[in-house]
C-alpha positions in Angstrom: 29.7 134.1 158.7 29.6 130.5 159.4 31.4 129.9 156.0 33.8 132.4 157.1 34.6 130.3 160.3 34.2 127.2 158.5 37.4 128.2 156.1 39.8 129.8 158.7 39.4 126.7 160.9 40.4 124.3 157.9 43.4 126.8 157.3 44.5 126.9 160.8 44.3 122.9 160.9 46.2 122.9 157.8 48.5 125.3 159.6 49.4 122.6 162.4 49.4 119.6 159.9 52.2 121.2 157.6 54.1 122.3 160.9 53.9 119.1 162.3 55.0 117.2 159.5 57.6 119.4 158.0 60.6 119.4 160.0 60.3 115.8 160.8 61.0 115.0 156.8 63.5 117.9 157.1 65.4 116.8 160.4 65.4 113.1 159.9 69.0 110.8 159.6 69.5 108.0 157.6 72.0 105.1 157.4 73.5 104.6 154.0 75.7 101.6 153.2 77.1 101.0 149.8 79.8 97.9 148.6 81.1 98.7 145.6 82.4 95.1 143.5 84.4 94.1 140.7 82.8 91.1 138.6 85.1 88.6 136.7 84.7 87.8 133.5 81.8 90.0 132.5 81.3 91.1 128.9 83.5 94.2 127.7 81.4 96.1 126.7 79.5 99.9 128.3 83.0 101.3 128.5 84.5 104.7 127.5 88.1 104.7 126.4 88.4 108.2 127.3 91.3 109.1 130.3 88.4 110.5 132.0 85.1 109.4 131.4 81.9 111.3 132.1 80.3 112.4 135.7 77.9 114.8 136.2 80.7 117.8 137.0 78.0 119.9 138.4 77.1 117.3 141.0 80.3 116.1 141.8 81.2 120.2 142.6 78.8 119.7 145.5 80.1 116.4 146.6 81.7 116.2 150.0 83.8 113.1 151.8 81.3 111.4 154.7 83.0 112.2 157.6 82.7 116.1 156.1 80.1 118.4 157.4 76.6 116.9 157.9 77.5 113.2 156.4 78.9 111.7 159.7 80.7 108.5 159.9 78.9 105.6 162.0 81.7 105.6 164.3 80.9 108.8 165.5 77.5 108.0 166.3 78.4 105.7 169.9 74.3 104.5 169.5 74.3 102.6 166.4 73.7 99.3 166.3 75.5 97.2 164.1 73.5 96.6 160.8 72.9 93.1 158.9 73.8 94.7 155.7 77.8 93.2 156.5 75.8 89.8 155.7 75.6 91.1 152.3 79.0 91.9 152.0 80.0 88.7 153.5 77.7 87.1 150.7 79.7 89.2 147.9 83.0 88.0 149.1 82.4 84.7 149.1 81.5 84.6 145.4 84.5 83.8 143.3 83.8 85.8 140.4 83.7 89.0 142.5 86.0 91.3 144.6 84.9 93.7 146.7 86.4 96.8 146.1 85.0 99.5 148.1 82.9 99.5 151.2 81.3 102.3 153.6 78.7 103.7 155.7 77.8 106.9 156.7 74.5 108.8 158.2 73.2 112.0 156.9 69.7 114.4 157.2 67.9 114.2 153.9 65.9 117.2 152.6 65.0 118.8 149.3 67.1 118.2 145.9 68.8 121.8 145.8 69.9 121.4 149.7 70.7 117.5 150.3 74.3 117.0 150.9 75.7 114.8 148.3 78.1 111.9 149.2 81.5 111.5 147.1 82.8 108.5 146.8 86.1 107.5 145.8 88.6 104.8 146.4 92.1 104.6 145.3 94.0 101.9 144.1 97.4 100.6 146.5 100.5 101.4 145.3 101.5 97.6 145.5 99.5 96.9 142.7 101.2 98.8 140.3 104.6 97.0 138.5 107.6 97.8 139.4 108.9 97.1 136.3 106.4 99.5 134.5 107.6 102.8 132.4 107.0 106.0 134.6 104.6 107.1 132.6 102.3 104.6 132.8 102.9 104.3 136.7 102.1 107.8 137.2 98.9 106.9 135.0 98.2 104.4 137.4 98.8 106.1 140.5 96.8 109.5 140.0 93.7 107.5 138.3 90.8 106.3 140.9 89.8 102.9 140.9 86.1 104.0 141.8 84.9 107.8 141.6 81.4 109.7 141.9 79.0 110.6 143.9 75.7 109.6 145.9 72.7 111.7 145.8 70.1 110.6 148.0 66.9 113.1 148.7 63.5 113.8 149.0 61.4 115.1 146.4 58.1 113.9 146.6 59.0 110.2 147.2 62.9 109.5 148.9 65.0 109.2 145.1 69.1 107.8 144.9 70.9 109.2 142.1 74.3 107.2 142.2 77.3 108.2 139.4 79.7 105.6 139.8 82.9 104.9 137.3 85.2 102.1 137.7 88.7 102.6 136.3 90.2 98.9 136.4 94.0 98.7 137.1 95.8 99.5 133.4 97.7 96.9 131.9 99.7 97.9 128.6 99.4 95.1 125.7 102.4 92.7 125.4 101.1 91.4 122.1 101.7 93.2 118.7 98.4 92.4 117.5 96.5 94.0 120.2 96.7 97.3 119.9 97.4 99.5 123.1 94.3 102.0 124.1 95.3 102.9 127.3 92.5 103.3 130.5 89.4 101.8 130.3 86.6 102.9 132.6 82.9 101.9 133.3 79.8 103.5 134.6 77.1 103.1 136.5 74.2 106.3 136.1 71.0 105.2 137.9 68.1 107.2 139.2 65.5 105.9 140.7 62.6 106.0 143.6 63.2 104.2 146.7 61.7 102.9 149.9 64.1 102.6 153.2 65.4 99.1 154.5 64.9 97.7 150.8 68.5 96.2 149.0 68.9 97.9 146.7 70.9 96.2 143.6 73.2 98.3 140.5 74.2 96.2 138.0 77.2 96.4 135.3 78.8 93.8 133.3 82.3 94.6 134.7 81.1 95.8 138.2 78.4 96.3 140.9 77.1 97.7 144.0 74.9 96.9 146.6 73.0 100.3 148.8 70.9 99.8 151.4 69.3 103.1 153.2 67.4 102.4 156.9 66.3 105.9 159.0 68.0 106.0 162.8 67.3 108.2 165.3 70.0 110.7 166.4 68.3 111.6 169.7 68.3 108.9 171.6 
């Protein structure tokens, strides 16, 4: 009998440990910031030539805008206080071999792999940038082709894991020379998975471009 006890109290304490502990991980925000940069004069190489190089297409189906459904934007969330992570940025465009091309931030709950939201993240380049002088063709090439597409995947499995699928479509610039042949786009990626600890900088690294991620929990209830 005393066995008996002995085993329905360690299931009941069990009972209020995984209740306790549960929701937290599954209710809990976090503060992602990303800058996404361009590096000058890197080696050419890690590229695909292809008009549209390869993303996860399963992943990217799921992929929503922050600012869509339960990835809010940090100017919806009055409470925030600014983070130092602009300090990093600042750093990035300071350096003269590097352009930043893309920044954001955006907060979102983080739960299971199968039910995380995952981030897309795209920038387009201005229309400025593209020649007047260029053949339609090409300008419409230019115009419909992102300068940075993908997705962030950030969840908990485990131990808190960042999936990020990044490619980086420079501007394209037909050859004016005869002996270099004309290939058309270019476009770079970055595929990284990897485990992760909040409030650590986290660093992705490409010949031709970069990005820096940082990830600190907040607290939506205050």
């Amino acid at each position: 009998m005393r066995t008996i006890k002995r085993i329905l109290l360690s299931l009941l304490i069990t009972g209020f440990f995984f209740a306790a502990t549960t929701p937290a991980y599954a209710a809990r925000n976090y503060l992602i910031e990303l800058v996404i940069f361009s590096t000058q004069g890197g080696g050419d190489t890690e590229k695909w030539t292809s008009v549209v190089p390869p993303l996860n297409s399963r992943k990217m189906e799921r992929a929503v805008y922050p600012g869509t459904g339960e990835l809010k934007l940090t100017k919806e969330i009055k409470e925030l206080k600014e983070s130092t992570f602009s300090s990093y940025v600042n750093r990035i465009r300071k350096n003269p071999r590097r352009k930043v091309i893309l920044t954001t931030r955006w907060i979102q709950p983080v739960s299971g792999p199968a039910r995380t939201t995952i981030a897309r993240i795209s920038e387009r380049r201005s229309s400025p940038d593209i020649p007047l002088d260029m053949k339609k063709d090409n300008r419409q090439m230019m115009d419909e082709k992102p300068l940075i597409n993908g997705f962030i995947n950030f969840y908990l499995d485990g131990q808190y894991t960042l999936e990020a699928d990044i490619r980086y479509t420079p501007p394209y610039r037909p050859s004016i020379l005869d002996e270099q042949p004309d290939i058309g786009p270019v476009s770079y990626r970055i595929y990284e998975k990897r485990r992760m600890k909040s409030g650590e900088l986290n660093y992705y690294d490409h010949p031709k471009f970069g990005m820096v991620l940082l990830v600190t929990p907040v607290d939506l209830s205050l």
